[in-house]
LODODO-607547 format. One record per residue (C-alpha): residue in one letter; x, y, z. Coordinates in pm, whole numbers, plus 50000, padded with zeros to 5 digits. Layout:
N
{node "A" {X Y Z}}
...
// end
This chain:
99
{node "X" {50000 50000 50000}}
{node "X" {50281 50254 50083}}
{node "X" {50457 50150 49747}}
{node "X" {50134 50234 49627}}
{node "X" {50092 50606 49742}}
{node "X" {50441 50656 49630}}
{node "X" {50383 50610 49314}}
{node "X" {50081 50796 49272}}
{node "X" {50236 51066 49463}}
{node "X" {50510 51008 49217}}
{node "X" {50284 51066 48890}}
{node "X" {50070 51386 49088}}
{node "X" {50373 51550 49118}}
{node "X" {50507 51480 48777}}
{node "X" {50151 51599 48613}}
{node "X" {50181 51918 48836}}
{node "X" {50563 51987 48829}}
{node "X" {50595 52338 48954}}
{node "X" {50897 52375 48756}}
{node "X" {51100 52508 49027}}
{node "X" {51441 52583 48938}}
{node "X" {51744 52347 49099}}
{node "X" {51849 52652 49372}}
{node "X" {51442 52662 49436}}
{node "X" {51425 52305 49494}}
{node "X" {51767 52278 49725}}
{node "X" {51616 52536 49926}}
{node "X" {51255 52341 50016}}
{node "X" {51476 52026 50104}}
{node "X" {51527 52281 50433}}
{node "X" {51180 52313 50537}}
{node "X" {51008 52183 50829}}
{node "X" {50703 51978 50652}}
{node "X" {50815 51685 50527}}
{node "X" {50577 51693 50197}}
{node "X" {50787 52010 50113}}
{node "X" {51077 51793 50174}}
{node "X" {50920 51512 50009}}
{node "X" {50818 51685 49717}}
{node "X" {51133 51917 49683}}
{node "X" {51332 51554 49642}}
{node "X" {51078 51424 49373}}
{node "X" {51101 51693 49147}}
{node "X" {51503 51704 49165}}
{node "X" {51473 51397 49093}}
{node "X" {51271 51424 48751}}
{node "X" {51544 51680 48651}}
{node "X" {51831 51411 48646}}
{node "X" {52148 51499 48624}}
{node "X" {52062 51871 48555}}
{node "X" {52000 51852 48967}}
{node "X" {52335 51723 49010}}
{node "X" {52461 52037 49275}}
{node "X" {52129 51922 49445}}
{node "X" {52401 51590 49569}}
{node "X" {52481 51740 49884}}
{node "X" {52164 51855 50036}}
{node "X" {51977 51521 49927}}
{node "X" {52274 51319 50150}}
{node "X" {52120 51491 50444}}
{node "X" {51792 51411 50364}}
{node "X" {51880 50987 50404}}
{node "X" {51914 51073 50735}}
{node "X" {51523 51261 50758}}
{node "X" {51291 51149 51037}}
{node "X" {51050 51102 50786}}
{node "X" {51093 50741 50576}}
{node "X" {50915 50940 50295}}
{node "X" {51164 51214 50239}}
{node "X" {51420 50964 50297}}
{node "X" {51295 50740 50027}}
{node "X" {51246 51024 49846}}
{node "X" {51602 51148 49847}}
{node "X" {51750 50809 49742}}
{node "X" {51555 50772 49463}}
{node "X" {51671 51169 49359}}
{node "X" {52028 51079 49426}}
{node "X" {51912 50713 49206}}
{node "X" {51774 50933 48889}}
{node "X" {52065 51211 48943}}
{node "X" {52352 50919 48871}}
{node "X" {52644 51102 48855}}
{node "X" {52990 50964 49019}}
{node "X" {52889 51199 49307}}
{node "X" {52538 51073 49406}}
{node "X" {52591 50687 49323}}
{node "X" {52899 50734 49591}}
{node "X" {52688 50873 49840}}
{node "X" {52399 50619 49816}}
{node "X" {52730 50320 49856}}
{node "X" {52847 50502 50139}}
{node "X" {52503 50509 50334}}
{node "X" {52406 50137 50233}}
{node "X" {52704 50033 50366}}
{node "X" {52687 50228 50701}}
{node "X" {52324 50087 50768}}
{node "X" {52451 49765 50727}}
{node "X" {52726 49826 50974}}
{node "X" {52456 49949 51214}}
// end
């Protein structure tokens, strides 16, 4: 069911992209609602590698409170692919397994 809602979050936010720009987007990673959050990651994550100085601020977010955001941010750091954001979704697999 959660996979579910995901997904059709996914597709309502990709039908009503607000068309932020990257900076924008970076910036509502920072809020305190996690559907800002949530959101912010989803549509960095339909810009690709165009979001790719988005890396950073989405490695903070796999840490969130919220498993939404953090889902969220590993599948922007997933669709952004560089060398950069594959690195930092290795690095935090491999600490969780540690833990």
């Amino acid at each position: 069911m959660k996979r579910t809602l995901q997904i059709a979050l996914f597709v309502l936010i990709t039908a009503c992209s607000s068309g932020a720009s990257v900076d924008e987007l970076v910036m509502q990673l920072k809020d305190a609602d996690p559907d800002i959050r949530n959101n912010a990651a989803i549509e960095l994550a339909l810009k690709g590698e165009d979001a790719k100085t988005a890396v950073y601020p989405l490695s903070r977010l796999l840490l969130d409170d919220n498993d939404g955001v953090r889902s969220a941010a590993s599948y922007a750091l997933r669709k952004i692919g560089t060398h950069d954001a594959i690195r930092v979704i290795n690095a935090h697999e491999i600490r969780g397994m540690r833990s």
